[in-house]
C-alpha positions as a Python dict, from the first residue, in 0.01 Angstrom:
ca = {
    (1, 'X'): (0, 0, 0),
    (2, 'X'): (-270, 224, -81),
    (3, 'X'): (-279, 547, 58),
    (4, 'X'): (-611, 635, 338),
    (5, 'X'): (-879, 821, 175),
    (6, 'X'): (-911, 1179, 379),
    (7, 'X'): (-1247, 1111, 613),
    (8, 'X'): (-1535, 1342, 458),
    (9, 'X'): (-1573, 1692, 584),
    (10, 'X'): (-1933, 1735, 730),
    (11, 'X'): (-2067, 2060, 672),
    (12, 'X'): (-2243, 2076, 1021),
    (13, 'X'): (-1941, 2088, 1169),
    (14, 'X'): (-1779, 2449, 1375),
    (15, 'X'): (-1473, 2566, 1195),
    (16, 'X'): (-1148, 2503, 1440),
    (17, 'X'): (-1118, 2925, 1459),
    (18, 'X'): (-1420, 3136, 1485),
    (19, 'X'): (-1488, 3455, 1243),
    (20, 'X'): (-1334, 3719, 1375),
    (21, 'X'): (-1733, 3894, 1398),
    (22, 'X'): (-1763, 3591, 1641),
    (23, 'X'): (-1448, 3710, 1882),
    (24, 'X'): (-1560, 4044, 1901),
    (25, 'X'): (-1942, 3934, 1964),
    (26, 'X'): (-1845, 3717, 2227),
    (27, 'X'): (-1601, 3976, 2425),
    (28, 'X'): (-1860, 4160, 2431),
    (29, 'X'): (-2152, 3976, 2555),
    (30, 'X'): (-1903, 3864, 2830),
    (31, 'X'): (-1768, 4201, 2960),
    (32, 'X'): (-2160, 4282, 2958),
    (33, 'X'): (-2239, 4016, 3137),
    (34, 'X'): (-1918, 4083, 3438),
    (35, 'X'): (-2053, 4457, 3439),
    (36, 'X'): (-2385, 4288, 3537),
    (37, 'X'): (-2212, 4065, 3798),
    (38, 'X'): (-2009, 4393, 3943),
    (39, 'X'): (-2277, 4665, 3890),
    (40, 'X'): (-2590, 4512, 4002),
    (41, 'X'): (-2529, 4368, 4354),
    (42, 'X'): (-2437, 4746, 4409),
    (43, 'X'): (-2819, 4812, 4415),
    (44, 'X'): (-2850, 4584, 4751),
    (45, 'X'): (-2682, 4900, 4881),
    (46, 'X'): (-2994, 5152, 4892),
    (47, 'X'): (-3253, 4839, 4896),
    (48, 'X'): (-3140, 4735, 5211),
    (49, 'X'): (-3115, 5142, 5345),
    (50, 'X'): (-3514, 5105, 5241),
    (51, 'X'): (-3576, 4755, 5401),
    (52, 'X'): (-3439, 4779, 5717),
    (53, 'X'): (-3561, 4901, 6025),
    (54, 'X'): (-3309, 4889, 6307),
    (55, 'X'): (-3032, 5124, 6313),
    (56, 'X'): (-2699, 5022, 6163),
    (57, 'X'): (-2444, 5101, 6426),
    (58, 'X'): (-2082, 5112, 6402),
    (59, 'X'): (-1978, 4790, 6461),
    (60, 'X'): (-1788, 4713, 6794),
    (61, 'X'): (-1493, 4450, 6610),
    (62, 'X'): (-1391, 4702, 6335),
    (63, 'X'): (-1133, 4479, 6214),
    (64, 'X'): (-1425, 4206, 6112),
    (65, 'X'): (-1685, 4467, 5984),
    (66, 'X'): (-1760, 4849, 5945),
    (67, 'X'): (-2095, 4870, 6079),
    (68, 'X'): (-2452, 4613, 6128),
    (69, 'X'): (-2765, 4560, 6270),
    (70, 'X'): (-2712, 4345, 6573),
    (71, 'X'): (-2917, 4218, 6841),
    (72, 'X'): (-2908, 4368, 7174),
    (73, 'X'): (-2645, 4303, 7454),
    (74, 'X'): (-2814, 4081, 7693),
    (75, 'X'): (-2744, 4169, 8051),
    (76, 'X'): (-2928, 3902, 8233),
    (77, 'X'): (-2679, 3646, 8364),
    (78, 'X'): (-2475, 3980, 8549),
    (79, 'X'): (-2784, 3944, 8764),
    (80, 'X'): (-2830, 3599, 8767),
    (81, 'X'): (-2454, 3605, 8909),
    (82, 'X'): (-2495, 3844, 9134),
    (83, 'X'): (-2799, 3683, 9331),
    (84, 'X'): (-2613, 3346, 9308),
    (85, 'X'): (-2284, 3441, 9447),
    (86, 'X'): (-2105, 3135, 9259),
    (87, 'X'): (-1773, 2980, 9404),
    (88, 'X'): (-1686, 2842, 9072),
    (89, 'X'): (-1786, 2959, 8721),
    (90, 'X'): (-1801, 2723, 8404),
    (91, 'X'): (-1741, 2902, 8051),
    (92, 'X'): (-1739, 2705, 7719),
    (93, 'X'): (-1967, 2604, 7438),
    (94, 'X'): (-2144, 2241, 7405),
    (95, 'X'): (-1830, 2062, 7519),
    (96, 'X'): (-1886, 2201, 7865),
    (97, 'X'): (-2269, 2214, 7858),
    (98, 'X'): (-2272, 1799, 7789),
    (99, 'X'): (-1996, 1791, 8051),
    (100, 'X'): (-2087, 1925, 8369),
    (101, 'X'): (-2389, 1931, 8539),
    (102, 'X'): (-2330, 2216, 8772),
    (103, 'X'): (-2663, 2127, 8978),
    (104, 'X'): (-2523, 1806, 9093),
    (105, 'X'): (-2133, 1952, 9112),
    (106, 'X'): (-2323, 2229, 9331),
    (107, 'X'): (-2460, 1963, 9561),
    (108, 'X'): (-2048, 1730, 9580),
    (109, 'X'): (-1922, 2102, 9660),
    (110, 'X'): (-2191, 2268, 9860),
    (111, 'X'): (-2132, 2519, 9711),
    (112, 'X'): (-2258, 2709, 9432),
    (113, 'X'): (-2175, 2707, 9085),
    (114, 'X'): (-2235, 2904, 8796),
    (115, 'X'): (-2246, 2821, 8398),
    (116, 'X'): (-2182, 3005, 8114),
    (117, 'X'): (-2193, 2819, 7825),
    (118, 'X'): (-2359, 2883, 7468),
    (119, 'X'): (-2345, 2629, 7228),
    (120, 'X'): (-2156, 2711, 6899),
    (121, 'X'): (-1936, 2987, 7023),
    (122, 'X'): (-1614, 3061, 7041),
    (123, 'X'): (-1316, 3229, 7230),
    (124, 'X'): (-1392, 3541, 7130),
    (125, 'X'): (-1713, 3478, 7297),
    (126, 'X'): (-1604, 3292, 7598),
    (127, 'X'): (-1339, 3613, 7648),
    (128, 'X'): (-1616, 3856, 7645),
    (129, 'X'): (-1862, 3633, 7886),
    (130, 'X'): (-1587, 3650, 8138),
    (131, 'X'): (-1492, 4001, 8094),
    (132, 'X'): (-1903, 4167, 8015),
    (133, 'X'): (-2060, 3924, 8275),
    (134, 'X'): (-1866, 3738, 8528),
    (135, 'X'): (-1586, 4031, 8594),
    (136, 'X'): (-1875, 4316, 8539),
    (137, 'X'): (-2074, 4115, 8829),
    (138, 'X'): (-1847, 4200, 9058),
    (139, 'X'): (-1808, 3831, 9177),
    (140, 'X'): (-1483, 3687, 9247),
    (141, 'X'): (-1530, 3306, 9271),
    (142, 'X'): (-1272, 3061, 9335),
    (143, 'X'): (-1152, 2926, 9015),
    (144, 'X'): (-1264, 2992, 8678),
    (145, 'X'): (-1277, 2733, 8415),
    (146, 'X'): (-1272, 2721, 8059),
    (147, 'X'): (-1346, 2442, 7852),
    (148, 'X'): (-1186, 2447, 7476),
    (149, 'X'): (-1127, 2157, 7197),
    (150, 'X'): (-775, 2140, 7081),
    (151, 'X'): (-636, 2475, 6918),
    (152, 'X'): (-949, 2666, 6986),
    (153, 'X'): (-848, 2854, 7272),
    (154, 'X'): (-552, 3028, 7057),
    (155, 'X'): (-815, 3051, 6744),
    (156, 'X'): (-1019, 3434, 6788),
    (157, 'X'): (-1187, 3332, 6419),
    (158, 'X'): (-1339, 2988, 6541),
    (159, 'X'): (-1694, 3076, 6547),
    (160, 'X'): (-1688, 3428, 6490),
    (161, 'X'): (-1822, 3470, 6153),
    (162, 'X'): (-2086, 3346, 5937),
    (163, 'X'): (-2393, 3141, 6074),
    (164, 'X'): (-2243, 3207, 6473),
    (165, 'X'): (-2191, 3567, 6427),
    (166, 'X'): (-2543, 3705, 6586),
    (167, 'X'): (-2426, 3483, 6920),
    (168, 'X'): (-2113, 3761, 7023),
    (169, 'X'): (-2395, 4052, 6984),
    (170, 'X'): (-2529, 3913, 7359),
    (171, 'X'): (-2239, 3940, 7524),
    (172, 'X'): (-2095, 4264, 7345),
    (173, 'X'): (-2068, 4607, 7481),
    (174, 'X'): (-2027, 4894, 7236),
    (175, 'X'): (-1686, 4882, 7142),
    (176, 'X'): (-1448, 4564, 7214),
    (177, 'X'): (-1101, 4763, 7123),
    (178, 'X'): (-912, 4455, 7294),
    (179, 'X'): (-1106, 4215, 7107),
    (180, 'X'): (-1067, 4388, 6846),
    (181, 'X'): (-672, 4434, 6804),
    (182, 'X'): (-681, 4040, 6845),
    (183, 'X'): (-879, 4005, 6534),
    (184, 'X'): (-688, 4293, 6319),
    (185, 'X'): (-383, 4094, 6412),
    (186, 'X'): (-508, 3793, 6267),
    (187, 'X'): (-664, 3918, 5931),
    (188, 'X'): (-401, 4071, 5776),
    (189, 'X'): (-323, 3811, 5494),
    (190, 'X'): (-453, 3885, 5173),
    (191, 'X'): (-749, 3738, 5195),
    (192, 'X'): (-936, 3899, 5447),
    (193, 'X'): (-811, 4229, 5294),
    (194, 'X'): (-1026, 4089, 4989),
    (195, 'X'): (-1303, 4033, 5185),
    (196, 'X'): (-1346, 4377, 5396),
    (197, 'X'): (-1278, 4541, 5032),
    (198, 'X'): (-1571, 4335, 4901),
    (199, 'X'): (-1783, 4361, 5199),
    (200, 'X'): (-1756, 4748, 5210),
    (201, 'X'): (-1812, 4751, 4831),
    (202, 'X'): (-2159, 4575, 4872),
    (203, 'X'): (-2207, 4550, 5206),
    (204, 'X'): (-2225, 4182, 5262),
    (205, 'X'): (-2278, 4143, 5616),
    (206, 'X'): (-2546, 4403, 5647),
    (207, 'X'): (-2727, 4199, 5410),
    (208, 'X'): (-2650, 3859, 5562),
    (209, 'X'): (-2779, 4026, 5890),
    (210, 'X'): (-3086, 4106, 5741),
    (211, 'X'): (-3174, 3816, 5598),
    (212, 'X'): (-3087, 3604, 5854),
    (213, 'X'): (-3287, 3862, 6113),
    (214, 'X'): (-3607, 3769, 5858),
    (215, 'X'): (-3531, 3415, 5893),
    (216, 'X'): (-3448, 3478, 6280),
    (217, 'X'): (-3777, 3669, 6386),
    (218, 'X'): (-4070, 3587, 6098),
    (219, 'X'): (-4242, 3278, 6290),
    (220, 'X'): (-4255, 3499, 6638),
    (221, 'X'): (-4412, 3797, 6381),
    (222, 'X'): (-4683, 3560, 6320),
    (223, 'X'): (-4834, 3650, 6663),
    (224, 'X'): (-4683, 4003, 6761),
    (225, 'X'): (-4567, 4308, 6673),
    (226, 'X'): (-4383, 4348, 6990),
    (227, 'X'): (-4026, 4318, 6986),
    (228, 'X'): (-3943, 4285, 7322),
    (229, 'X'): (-4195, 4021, 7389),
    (230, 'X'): (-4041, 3860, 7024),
    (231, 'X'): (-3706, 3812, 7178),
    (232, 'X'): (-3841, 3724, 7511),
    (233, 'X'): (-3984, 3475, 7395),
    (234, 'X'): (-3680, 3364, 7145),
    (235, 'X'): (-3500, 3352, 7441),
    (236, 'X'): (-3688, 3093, 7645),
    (237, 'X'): (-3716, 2895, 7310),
    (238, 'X'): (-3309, 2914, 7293),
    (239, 'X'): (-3186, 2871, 7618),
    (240, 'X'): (-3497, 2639, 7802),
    (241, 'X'): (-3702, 2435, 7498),
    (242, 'X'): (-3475, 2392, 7292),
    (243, 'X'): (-3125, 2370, 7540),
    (244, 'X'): (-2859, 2095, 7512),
    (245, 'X'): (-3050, 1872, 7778),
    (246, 'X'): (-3347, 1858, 7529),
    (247, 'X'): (-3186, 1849, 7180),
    (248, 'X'): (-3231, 1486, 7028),
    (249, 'X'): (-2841, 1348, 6955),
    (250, 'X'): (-2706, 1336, 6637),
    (251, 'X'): (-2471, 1066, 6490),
    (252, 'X'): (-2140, 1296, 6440),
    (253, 'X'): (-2264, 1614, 6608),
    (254, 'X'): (-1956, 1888, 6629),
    (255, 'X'): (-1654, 1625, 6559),
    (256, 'X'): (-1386, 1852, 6498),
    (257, 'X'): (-1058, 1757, 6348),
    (258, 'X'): (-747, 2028, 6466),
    (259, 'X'): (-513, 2159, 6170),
    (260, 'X'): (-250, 2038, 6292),
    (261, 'X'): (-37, 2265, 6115),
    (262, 'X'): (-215, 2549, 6316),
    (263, 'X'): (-56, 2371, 6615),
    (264, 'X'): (230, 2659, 6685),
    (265, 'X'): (151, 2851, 7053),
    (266, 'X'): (454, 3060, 7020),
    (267, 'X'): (280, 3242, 6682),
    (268, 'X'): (-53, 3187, 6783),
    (269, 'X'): (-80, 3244, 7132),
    (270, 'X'): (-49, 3667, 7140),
    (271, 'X'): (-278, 3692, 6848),
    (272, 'X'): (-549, 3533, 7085),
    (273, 'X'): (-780, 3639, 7371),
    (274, 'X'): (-549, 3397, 7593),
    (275, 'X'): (-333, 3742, 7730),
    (276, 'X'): (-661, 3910, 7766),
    (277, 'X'): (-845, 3670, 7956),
    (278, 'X'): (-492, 3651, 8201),
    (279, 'X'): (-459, 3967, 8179),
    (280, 'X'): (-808, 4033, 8316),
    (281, 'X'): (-756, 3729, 8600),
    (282, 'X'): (-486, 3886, 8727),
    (283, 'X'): (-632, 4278, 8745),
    (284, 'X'): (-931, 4117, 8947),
    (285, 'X'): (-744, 3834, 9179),
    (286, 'X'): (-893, 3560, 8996),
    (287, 'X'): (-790, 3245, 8944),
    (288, 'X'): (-877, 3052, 8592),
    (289, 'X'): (-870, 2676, 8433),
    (290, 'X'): (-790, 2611, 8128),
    (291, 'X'): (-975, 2234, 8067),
    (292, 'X'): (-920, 2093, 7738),
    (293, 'X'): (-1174, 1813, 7698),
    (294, 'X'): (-1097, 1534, 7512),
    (295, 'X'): (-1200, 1448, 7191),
    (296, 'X'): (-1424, 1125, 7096),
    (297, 'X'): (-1206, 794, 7140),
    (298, 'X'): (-1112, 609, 6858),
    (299, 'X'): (-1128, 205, 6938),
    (300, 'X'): (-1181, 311, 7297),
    (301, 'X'): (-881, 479, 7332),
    (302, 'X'): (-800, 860, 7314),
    (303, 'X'): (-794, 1053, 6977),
    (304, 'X'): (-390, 989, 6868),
    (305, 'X'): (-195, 1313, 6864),
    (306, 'X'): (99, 1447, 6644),
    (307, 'X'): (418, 1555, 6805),
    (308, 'X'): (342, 1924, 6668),
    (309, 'X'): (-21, 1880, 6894),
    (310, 'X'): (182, 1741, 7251),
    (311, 'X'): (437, 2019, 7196),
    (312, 'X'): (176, 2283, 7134),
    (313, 'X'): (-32, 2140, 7460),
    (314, 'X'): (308, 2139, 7654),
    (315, 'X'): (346, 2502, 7568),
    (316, 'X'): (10, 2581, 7683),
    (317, 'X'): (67, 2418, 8016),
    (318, 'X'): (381, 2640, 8041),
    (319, 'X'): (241, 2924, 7954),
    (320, 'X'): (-49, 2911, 8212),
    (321, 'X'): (138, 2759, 8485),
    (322, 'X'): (394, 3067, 8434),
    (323, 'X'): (127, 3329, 8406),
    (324, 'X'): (-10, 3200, 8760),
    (325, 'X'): (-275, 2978, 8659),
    (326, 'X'): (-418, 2621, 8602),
    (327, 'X'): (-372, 2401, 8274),
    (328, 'X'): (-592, 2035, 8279),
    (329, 'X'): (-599, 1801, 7982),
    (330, 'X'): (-843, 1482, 7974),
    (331, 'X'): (-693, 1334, 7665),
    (332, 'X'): (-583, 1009, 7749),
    (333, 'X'): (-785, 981, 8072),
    (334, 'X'): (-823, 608, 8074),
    (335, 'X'): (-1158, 670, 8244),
    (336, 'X'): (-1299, 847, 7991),
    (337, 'X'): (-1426, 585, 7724),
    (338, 'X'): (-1632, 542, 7428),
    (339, 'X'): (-1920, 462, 7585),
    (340, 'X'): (-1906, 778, 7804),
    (341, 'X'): (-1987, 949, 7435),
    (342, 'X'): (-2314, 1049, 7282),
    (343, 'X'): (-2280, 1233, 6900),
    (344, 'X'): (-1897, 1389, 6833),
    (345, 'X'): (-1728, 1502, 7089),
    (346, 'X'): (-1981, 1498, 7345),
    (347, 'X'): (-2044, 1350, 7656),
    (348, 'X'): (-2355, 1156, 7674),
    (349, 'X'): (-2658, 1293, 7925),
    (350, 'X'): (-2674, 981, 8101),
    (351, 'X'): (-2293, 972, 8209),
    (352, 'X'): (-2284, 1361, 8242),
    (353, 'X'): (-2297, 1320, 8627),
    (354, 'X'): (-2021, 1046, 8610),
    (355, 'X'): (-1829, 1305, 8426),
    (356, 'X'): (-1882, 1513, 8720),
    (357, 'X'): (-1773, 1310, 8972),
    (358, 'X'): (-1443, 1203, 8812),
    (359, 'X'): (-1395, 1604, 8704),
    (360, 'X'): (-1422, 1697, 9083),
    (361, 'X'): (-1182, 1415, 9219),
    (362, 'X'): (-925, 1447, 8955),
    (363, 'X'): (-928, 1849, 9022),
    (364, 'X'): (-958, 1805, 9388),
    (365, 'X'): (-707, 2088, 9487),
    (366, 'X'): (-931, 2299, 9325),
    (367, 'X'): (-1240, 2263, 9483),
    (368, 'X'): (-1105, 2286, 9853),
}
């Protein structure tokens, strides 16, 4: 047999090994160019001292941030509460706001009956609602409820960073220490140790405040200078044009899946506001709900749930049963089918009243 010729060696061809001019060149074109990436986001630093106008304060959740611009603590629903002398008071995001219709509850009850609900926030928003506007009112209704998804309730992150961060500024007094613990208690992995150390390095958030301030406030600049009548306005755009019983619905608006591996009370539950908001019940006399809503049926039936999800929902019950208040769960509410369902996990506007209705009978004791 004769032997394979050796294929021909093409001179365009890059050797296997570079010179060793080559190594060196390239070492140092790249430790040039991660000096770049390290050195020159440190100039945001006195750009953004030059660009921005509002005082950076300290910032009342240490644990999450040093300092930022926020917007202003809004005090209006303490008054609103006052003059309304609710017997019951709703707290939640979107789940409750597509949920109840407290007009119509108010008129079952004959009595009256308060809401505070923001779509896309949290418990870390819902705690300090309750604690900086219902408790600070000085009203004392009935029963309290809170409406939560899943594992939210023992979850202080969910919602509290990123595009939902401004949202806690309305509700926040100047320091939160309570709030605050919660959070240190839950950001001491590794991670979030990065992230402060980055953050105070180039001061991330006082950046992402700015900008999103610019993208917040530029259309209302259009037509005044003054702020007041800016966020005046911005608030009758958020909470009356543009509120959940005008916004068009989406195919799979806010479907949120639980990590079920997050599913542990026992560890989660005292790095939570869950003690605080008990805590604070009890202090005042007050009695509070805990309503977990169910989530959107699947083949007209309720969501299924793992055995690490009942058991976590079992402790919860326990928990707030043994602390002297109420625990509901719709989930598996034969009532509640697809069809009640608009986008995700909410409750469409035409069966918002029949939601109502069934809410009030299957609570009954509680409204007497």
């Amino acid at each position: 047999m004769s032997e394979t010729p050796p294929l021909p060696h093409h001179s365009h061809e890059l050797p296997r090994t570079p010179p060793a001019e080559w190594s060196r060149a390239g070492v140092v074109r790249l430790l040039v160019i991660l000096a770049a990436v390290v050195v020159v986001p440190l100039l945001w630093r006195p750009a953004m001292a030059r660009l921005s106008t509002r005082a950076v304060q300290p910032s009342y959740l240490p644990a999450l941030e040093a300092s930022r611009e926020r917007i202003a603590f809004r005090p209006g629903p303490i008054e609103d509460l006052k003059r309304l002398r609710p017997s019951y008071v709703f707290i939640g995001d979107s789940m409750l706001g597509t949920r109840i219709d407290a007009g119509y509850l108010a008129g079952l009850l004959g009595q009256d009956v308060a809401m505070l609900a923001r779509a896309g926030t949290g418990p870390a928003y819902w705690y300090l609602s309750f604690k900086n506007y219902l408790i600070a009112s000085g009203e004392r209704p009935k029963v309290t409820f809170f409406f939560f998804r899943d594992l939210n309730m023992t979850d202080p992150l969910f919602r509290l960073t990123g595009p939902f961060r401004w949202s806690l500024d309305e509700v926040a007094q100047a320091a939160e220490p309570a709030l605050d613990d919660v959070i240190a208690a839950r950001m001491r992995g590794p991670w979030f140790r990065v992230h402060q150390a980055v953050n105070a390095a180039y001061d991330i958030d006082r950046a992402n405040a700015y900008v999103e301030r610019q993208f917040y406030d530029w259309p209302t600049r259009l037509w005044t200078a003054d702020e007041p009548g800016r966020r005046a306005f911005l608030d009758t755009l958020n909470f009356e044009i543009m509120g959940l019983d005008r916004l068009r619905p989406m195919a799979a608006a806010d479907l949120q899946a639980a990590e079920d591996k997050e599913a542990d009370f026992a560890r989660n539950m005292p790095r939570s506001v869950l003690p605080l908001i008990v805590d604070l019940a009890r202090q005042h006399g007050m009695k509070v709900c805990f309503v977990r809503v169910q989530r959107r049926p699947v083949g007209n039936k309720a969501p299924p749930q793992s055995e690490r999800m009942q058991e976590y929902m079992k402790q919860f019950r326990a928990y707030a049963e043994r602390e002297g208040m109420y625990f509901h769960d719709d989930t598996g509410d034969p009532m509640q089918t697809l069809a009640m369902y608009e986008d995700g996990d909410h409750i469409a506007r035409a069966h918002r009243q029949r939601y109502t209705r069934q809410f009030r009978a299957t609570l009954n004791r509680l409204f007497r």
